[in-house]
N, C-alpha and C positions, 0 to 999 in steps of 0.2 A: 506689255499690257498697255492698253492706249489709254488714255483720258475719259473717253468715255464709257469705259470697262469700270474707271476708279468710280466715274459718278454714278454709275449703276446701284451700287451697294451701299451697307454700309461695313467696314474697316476696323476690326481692330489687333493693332499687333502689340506684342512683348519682347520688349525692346531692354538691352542688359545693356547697350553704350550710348554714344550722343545722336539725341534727335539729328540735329545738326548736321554732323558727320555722316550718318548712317543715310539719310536723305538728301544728301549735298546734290546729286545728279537727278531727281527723280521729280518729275510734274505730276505735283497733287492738286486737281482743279479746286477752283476757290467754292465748288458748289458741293464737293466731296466731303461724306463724312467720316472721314476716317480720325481713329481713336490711336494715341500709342500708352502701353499702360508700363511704368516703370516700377519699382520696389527700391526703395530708399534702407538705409542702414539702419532706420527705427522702423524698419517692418511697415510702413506707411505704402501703399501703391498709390503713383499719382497717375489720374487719366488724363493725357493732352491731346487737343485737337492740332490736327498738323494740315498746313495748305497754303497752296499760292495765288495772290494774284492772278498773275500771270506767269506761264512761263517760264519767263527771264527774269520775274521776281524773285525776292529773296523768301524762305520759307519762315511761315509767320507758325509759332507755337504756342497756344493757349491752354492753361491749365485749365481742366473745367471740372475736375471730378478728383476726389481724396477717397480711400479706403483703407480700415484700419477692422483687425479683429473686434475691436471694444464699442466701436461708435459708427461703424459699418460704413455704407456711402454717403458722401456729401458731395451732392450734385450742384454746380452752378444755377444761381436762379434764372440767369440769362437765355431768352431764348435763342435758337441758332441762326436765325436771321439778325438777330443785336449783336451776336457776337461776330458776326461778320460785315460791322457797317461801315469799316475804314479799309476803303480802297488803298492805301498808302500810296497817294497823290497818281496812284492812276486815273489817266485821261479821258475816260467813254466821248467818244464825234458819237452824236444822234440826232437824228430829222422828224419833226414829226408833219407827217402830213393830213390835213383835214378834207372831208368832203365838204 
């Protein structure tokens, strides 16, 4: 699947081991929104947002969403451009030219 396949969509998987792990080789673009939803031992599902920088960044994992039978979803109030406003000290070179 290339990069621009992931930013097409949007993503969500169920994932039973480590983000981490399970993702160690895989480029999720930083513009992609992809979901992993887990299930904790108090029956809790947490939704996290999973994505890189770059590349050869390291993969950044955000909780942003809870579900529980009694008190159902609790969504981050953040929108998705806030939650993605730390480059983690990536470098953007840009020019701008005027008429």
């Amino acid at each position: 699947i290339s990069s621009t396949t992931f930013a097409k969509g949007r993503w969500l998987t169920f994932l039973t081991t480590s983000i981490s792990q399970f993702y160690s080789d895989i480029y999720i673009p930083y513009d992609c929104e992809f979901l992993i939803a887990q299930l904790s031992n108090q029956k809790i599902v947490t939704l996290s947002e999973v994505y890189r920088v770059h590349s050869t960044s390291e993969l950044n994992v955000l909780p942003v969403a809870n579900w529980n039978p009694i008190s159902q979803l609790n969504w981050t109030a953040n929108e998705f451009n806030e939650r993605r406003q730390d480059l983690r000290g990536l470098v953007i070179k840009a020019a701008v030219i005027s008429d």
